[in-house]
C-alpha positions as CSV (number, residue, x, y, z in Angstrom):
1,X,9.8,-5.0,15.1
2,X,12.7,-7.4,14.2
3,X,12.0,-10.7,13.8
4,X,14.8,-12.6,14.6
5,X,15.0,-13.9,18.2
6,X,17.7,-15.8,19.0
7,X,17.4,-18.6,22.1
8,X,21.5,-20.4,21.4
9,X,23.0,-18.8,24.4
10,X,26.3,-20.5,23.1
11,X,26.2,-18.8,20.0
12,X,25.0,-15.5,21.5
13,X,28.2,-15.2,23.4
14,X,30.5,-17.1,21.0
15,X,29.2,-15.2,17.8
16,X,29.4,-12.1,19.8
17,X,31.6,-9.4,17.4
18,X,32.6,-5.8,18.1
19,X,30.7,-4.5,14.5
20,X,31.8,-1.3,13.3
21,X,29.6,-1.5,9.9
22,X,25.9,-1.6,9.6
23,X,22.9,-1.3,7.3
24,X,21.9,2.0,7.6
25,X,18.6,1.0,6.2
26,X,17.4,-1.1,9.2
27,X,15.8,1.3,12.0
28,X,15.1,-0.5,15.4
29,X,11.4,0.7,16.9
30,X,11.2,2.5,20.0
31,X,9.3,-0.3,21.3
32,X,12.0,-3.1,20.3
33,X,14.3,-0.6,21.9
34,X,12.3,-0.3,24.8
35,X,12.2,-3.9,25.1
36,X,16.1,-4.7,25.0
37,X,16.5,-2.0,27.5
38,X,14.1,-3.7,29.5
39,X,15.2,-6.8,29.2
40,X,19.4,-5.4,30.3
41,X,18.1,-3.6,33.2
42,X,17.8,-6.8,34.4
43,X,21.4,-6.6,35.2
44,X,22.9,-6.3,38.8
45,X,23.5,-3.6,40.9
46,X,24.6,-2.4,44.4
47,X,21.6,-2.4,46.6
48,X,19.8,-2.4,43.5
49,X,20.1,1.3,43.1
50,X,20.4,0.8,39.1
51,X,22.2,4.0,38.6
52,X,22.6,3.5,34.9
53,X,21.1,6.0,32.5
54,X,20.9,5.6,28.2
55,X,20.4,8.6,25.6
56,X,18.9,6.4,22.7
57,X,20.6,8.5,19.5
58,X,19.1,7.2,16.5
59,X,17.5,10.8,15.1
60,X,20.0,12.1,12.0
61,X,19.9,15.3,14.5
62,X,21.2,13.1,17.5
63,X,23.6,11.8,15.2
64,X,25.2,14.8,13.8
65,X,25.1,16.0,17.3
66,X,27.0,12.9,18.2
67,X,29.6,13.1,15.0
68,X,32.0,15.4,16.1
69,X,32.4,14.0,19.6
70,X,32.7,10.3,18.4
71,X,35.5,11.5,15.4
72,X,37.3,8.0,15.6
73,X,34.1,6.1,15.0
74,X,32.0,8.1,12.4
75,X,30.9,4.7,10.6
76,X,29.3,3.3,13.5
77,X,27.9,6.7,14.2
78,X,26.6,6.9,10.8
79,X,25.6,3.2,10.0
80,X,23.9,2.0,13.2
81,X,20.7,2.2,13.8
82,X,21.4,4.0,16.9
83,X,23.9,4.8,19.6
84,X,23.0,4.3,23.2
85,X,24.9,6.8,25.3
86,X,25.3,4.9,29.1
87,X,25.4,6.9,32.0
88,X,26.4,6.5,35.6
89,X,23.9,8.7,38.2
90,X,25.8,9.9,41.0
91,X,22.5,10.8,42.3
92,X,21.0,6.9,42.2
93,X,20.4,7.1,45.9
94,X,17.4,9.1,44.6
95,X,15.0,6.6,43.8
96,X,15.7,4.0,46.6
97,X,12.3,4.7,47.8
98,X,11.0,4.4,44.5
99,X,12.5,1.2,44.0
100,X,12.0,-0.7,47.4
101,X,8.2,0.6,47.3
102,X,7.5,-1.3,44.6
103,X,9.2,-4.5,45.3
104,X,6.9,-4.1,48.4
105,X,3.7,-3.5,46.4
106,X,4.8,-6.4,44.1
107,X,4.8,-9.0,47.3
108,X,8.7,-9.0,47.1
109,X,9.4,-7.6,50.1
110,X,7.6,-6.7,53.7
111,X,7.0,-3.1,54.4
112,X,9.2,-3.6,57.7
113,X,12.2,-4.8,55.2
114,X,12.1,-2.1,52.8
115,X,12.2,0.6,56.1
116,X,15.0,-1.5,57.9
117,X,16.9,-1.7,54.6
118,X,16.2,2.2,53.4
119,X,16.9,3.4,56.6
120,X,20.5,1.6,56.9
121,X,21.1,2.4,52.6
122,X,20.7,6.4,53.3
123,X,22.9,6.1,56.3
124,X,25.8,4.2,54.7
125,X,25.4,6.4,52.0
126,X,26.4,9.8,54.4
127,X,29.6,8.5,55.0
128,X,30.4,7.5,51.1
129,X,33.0,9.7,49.2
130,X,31.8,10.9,45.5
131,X,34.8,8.7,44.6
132,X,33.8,5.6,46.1
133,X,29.7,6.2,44.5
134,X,31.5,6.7,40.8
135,X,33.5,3.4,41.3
136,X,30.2,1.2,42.2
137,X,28.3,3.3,39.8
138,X,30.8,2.8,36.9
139,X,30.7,-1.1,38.3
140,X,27.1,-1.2,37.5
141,X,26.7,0.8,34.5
142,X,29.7,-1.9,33.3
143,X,27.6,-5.1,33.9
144,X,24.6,-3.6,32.0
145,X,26.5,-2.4,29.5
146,X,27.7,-6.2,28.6
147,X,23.9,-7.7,29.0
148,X,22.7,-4.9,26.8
149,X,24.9,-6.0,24.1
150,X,24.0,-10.1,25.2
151,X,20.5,-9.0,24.6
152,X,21.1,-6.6,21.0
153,X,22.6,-10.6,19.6
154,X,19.4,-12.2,20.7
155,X,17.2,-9.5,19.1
156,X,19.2,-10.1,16.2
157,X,21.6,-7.1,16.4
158,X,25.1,-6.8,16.9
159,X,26.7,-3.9,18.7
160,X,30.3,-2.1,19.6
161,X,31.1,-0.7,22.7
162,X,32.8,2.8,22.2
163,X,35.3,4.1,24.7
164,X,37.0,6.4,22.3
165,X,34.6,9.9,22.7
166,X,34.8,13.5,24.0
167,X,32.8,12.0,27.5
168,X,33.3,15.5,29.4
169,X,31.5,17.0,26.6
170,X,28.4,14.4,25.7
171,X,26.5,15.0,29.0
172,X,25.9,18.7,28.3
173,X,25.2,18.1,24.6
174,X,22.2,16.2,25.3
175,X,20.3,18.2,28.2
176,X,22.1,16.6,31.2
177,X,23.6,17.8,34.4
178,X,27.7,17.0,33.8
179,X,27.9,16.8,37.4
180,X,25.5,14.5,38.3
181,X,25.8,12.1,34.9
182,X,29.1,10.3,34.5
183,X,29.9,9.1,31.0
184,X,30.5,5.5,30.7
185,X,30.6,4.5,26.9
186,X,29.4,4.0,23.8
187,X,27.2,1.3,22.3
188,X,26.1,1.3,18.5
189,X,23.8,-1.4,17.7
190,X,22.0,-2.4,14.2
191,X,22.4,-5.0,11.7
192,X,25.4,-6.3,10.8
193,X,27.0,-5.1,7.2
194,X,30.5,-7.2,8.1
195,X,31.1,-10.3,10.0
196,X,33.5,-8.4,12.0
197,X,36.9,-9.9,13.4
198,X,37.3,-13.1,15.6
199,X,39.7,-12.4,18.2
200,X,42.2,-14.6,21.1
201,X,41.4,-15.1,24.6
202,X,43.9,-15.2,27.0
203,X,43.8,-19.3,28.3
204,X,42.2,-19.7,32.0
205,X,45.8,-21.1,33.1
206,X,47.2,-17.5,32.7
207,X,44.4,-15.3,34.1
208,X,43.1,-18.0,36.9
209,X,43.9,-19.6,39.9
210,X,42.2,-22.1,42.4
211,X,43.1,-22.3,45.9
C-alpha cells in the first residue's frame, strides 16, 4: 500500500496535473484501489442512485485489451498503474431498494421515509425518457470522475482523464451489456514520471456573474 497521504487540500487541487507518463514499476493494491474508490463514491448523485460503474484495468491482458481502443494515449495505457474505465448505468434505478434499505438499517433514515421516497423515485422514473436518465447519469458519473482523481493526489497518485477512445466498443470488450453501460471516460492513475504542464484559467470576471 502507498504511503504517501496527502492532507493540503490547497495543494491537492492546485498541484492537480493531467499526467500522461508514469512509472510503470509502481503497482497500486487492490485494496488501495478499493479504498480510493471508496473514498470517490462519496460523490453526489441524483436521488442517490450512484449510477456509476469502473473496470479497474491494471492486468497486462486488460491492457492490451485496452491498447487498440485508446490508440491516442498508448503511454498512459502502458505506464499507469491502471486505467479505470467509468461507466454510466442506465439501469441505476435497480438498486434504489438496495440503497435506501440500508440507509434505514444504518439509522439514517425511517422505514416510512425510504417507502414514501421509493415509492415517488419509481414513479417519476416511468415517465423519464432514456435521454433524460443518460444526461443525469453522465451528470453523476462526471462529479465522481473529478473526486476520484481529488482522491488518486491524496493517495499520492496523479491521474489523466481520457475522452479520446473507441467508447461504443469498450463496453463489450470487457463483459458488459452496451445497452445498459454508457461509456463516460478514461482515468489512468499511477505515479508520476513528469511533472506534467501547468495551464491558464479563464478569470471569474469572464465566466461569472452575481446578481
Amino acid at each position: 500500500m502507498n504511503n504517501t497521504k496527502l492532507n493540503d487540500f490547497n495543494e491537492i487541487i492546485t498541484g492537480r496535473r493531467s499526467i500522461r507518463m508514469y512509472d510503470p514499476t509502481v503497482k497500486i493494491s487492490k485494496e488501495e484501489m478499493t479504498e480510493i474508490l471508496s473514498e470517490a463514491t462519496l460523490a453526489p448523485s441524483s436521488l442517490n442512485l450512484q449510477p456509476w460503474r469502473f473496470v479497474v484495468i491494471d492486468s497486462e491482458e486488460g491492457k492490451a485489451k485496452l491498447a487498440p481502443l485508446a490508440k491516442f494515449n498508448q503511454n498512459q495505457v502502458k505506464t499507469s498503474s491502471a486505467v479505470i474505465a467509468v461507466f454510466a448505468d442506465m439501469n441505476s434505478i435497480d438498486y434504489a431498494d438496495e440503497i435506501y434499505s440500508q440507509a434505514v438499517e444504518l439509522g439514517l433514515m425511517p422505514a416510512e421515509v425510504k417507502d414514501r421516497q421509493l415509492a415517488g423515485i419509481k414513479g417519476m422514473y416511468e415517465g423519464v425518457t432514456d435521454e433524460m436518465k443518460k444526461d443525469v447519469n453522465l451528470i453523476d458519473a462526471g462529479l465522481v470522475s473529478m473526486q476520484l482523481m481529488l482522491v488518486a493526489r491524496a493517495h499520492g497518485y496523479d491521474t489523466n482523464p481520457i475522452g479520446g477512445y473507441e467508447k461504443e466498443q469498450t463496453a463489450e470488450a470487457f463483459g458488459l451489456d452496451a445497452k445498459r453501460y454508457t461509456p463516460v471516460m478514461l482515468i489512468s492513475i499511477g505515479k508520476a514520471a513528469e511533472e506534467g504542464y501547468k495551464s491558464v484559467r479563464l478569470p471569474i470576471e469572464t465566466i461569472a456573474e452575481w446578481k
